[in-house]
Each structure stands twice: as C-alpha cells, then as structure tokens.
N, C-alpha and C positions, 0 to 999 in steps of 0.2 A: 700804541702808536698815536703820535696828536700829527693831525693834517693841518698846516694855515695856508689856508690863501692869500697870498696879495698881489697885488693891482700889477706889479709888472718889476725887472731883476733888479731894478735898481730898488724898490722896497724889501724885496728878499736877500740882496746883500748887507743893506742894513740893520735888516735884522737881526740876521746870522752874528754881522759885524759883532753888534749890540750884547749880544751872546757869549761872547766870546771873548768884547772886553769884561763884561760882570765876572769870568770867572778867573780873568787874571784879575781884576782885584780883590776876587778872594785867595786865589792862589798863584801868584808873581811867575812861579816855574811851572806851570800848568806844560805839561806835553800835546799841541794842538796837530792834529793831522790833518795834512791839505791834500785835496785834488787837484788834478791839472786841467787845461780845456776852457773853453772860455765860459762855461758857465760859472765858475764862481769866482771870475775877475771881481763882480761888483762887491765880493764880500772881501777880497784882499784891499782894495782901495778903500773902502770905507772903513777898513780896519787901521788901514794907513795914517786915513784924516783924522781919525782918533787920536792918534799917536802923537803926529804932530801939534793936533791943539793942545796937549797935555791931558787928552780925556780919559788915556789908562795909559797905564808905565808897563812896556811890553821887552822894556831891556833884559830881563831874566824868564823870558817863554821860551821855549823847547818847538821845534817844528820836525817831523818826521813826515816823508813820504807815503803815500799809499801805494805806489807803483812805480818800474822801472822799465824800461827798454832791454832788451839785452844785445849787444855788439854793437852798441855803437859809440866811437871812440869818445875818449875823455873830454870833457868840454864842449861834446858836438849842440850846438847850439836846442834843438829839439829834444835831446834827453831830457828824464824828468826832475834829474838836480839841477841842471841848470837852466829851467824852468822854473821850479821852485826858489833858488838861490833868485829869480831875477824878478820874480814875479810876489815873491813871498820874505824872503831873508831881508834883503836889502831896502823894500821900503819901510820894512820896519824897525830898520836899523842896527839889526842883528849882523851876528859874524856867521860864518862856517862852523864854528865852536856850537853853535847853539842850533846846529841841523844834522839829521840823524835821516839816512837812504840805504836801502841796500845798493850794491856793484854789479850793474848791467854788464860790466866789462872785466868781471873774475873768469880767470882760467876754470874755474872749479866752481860754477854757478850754483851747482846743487847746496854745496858747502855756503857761499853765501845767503841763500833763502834761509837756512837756517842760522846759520849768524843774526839776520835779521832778526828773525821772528825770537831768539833768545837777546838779543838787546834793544828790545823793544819791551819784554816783559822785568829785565834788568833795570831799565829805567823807571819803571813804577807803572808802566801801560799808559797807554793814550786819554786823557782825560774828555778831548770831543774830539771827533773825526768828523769830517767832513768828506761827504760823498758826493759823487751826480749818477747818472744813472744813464746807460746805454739805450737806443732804439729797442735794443733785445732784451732788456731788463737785466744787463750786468749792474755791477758795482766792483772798483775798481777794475780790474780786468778778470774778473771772476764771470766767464763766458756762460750760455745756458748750460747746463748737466753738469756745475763745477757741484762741486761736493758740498752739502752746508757745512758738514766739518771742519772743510780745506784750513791746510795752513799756508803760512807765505812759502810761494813753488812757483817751479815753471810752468806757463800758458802757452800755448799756442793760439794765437788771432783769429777769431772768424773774419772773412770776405768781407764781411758788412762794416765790422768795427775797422779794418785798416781802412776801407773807401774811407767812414767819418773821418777819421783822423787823416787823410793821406792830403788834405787842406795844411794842415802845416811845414809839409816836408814839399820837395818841387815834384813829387808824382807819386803814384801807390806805389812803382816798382824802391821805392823808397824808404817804404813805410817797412821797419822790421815783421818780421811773422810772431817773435817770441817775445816774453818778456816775463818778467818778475811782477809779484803781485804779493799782495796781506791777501790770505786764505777768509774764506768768509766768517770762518771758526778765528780767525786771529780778529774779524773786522768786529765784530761781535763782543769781542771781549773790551774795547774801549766802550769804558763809564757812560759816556754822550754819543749816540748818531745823531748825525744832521743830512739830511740827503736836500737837494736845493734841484730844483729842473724848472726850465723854461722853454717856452716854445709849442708849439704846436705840434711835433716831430716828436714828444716825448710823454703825450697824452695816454696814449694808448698801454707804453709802457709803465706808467707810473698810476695808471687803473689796475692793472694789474697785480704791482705789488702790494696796492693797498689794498685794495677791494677782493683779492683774485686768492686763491688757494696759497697754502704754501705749497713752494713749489721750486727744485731745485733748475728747473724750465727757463723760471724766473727768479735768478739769484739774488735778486734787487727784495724780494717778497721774504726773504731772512729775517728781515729790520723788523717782523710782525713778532719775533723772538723775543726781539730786545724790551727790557724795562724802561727805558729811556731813549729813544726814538722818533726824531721830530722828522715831518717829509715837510717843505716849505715848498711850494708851487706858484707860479704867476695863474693869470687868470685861461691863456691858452693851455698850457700842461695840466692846469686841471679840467680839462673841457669834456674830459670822459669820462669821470665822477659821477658815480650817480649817486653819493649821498653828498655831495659838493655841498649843498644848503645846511645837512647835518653840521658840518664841518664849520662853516665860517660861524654857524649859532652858537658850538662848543667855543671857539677863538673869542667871537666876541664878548660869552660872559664869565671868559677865563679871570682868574682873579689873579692882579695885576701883582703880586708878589708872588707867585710862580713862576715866570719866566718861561723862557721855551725849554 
C-alpha cells in the first residue's frame, strides 16, 4: 500500500485526476469506478479540465458505480446514477451508453446484485476504482463486520453512515436504510485502488486502515490486501499517522516513472 500526502483536496484531486488520465491514454476504454460524496468532487473536475483542454481523450472510458440506493424512485435526484450521471458522465462528455450501475429500484434486488457483480466481471473488471472511506472505516457501503469476501449485496445502514449522508436529502427520516453495494471481495478485484480522504473527521479512520490490523472492524483496512493500493490523504486526514514522515520520504524519492 503506498500512502501520499498532500497539502490539501484540491492537490489530491489532481492527482488522482492525473492518474487516471495516464491510464486512458494507455488504454481509451479503461473501466474507471467512481464514488459518490463530496470528497472526490475535486478529482471529477479536474478530470473534467483535462478533457476539455484536450489533455486526454476520455470519449471511449467506461464508468461504473460503486454503490446504489435501494427504493428510491427513478431519476430521484440523490440516487447514485444520477449523481454519477451528473457529477461524472456528463462533464465528461460521455452518454448513458458508457455507464454501467446496479438497480436500486428492481423488484428482485437480490437478482440485481448479482447481475451487477456478473457484468461487472463480463466487462473485463474495473481497471481503477476509486474509493473514500467512512468515519467508521467502511468503503463503499461495506459497513464494520461486512465480510472481506463479500460480494455486491444488500446492506443495511448504520445510524452514523445515514446522519453523514442525511446532509444531501432534506432530513435522516430521508435517508434510505438499505442499499446495494461492490462486496469488498468484488472491490478488490479492480487492477487499481485509490482511496482519497480529507478532513480531519477522517483521520482516525484512515489510521486505522493503514497502520491498524486487518481487520473486518475496519473494512476500509482490505486495501492492505491489494497489490496495487494508493490511500492519498490531505494533511488533516493524515494527522493520525504515525509513520506520516515515513510516508511523505517514500513519496518524495518515488521515481518519477512510476506513477501512483
């Protein structure tokens, strides 16, 4: 797992950004997995700005959700396709055609998690995912005691996760209890993680997965799994580090054709 530090979200969107154009110009139909939440707005814009100066050609990139809502209706503005559609598709110029979500609103929910999780591997797997990380050390909605195994399934919400989230809908009584999720065993299997946190509110959790056992406690502490595994941190989210100094010396005598 490589830890960078930097200075604050708008450097860690750009990175990420940066990332993410290099690998569509090695691979144009790259399958990129987004999160929702306002922590990695700064890497969809800056992925944006790219696009528009001609800095990488993103017209043939694939997007696929990490999470979904369940019941709540088509179009409703807070689900997370039409978050992603608005937040992600669209300023990059992409169609519908070239986005890929499981159906928060299938009669036979069970049936679509599995749908998902088989055209998701149909497609050739996620080449980077993109994560944030919960106060409680989830990822995606893979709550503490979710399984490392898990695949894409139904959740049920902790208290804590709908209060965070109950900021975008007009109240908690709001905020659904359930929802669709990539199992941590399916988040795993994408080529690239990238986990992105900011804030001071995220410190304690993201000590944890790095530094902290593994631990399905802390579902976010998976990523110690992975071959490929970047945590990118401003300088508050990494404030509970205690090899913080290790970390920025590895970064900075990183060699510059490696990449994140």
């Amino acid at each position: 797992m490589e830890v960078v530090i930097v200075p604050d979200s708008a450097a860690g969107g750009e990175l990420i950004a940066e990332a993410m154009a290099e690998l569509l110009r090695r691979k144009p139909d790259a399958l990129l997995g987004v999160a929702t939440g306002s922590t990695p707005l700064p890497v969809y814009e800056a992925l944006a700005a790219k696009v528009r100066a001609a800095h990488v050609d993103a017209s043939r990139a694939r997007i696929c959700q990490l999470d979904e809502y369940v019941g709540l209706p088509s179009g409703h503005p807070e689900s997370y396709r039409s978050v992603v559609l608005r937040e992600v598709v669209e300023p990059l110029g992409l169609t519908d055609a070239s986005f890929m979500g499981p159906d928060g609103a299938a009669e036979d929910v069970a049936a679509a998690c599995l749908a998902y999780d088989r055209a998701l591997a149909e497609a050739g797997g996620v080449d980077l995912q993109l994560l944030g990380i919960g106060t409680d050390g989830h990822i995606g909605f893979n709550e503490p005691c979710s399984s490392l195994a898990s695949r894409t399934r139904i959740k049920t919400l902790t208290q804590q996760t709908r209060r965070d989230n109950a900021r975008f809908f007009s109240g908690l009584d709001e905020v659904p209890h359930h929802v669709i999720t990539q199992g941590i065993g399916t988040i795993l299997e994408a080529r690239h993680l990238v986990l992105l946190a900011t804030g001071e509110a995220k410190a304690e959790a993201v000590a944890l997965a790095v530094e902290g056992p593994l631990s399905a406690v802390v579902p976010a502490s998976a990523l110690q799994l992975h071959p490929h595994a970047t945590v990118v941190v401003d300088e508050a989210a990494a404030s509970s580090l205690k090899r913080a100094d290790y970390f920025r010396d590895t970064y900075a005598a990183k060699p510059g054709w490696q990449g994140i």
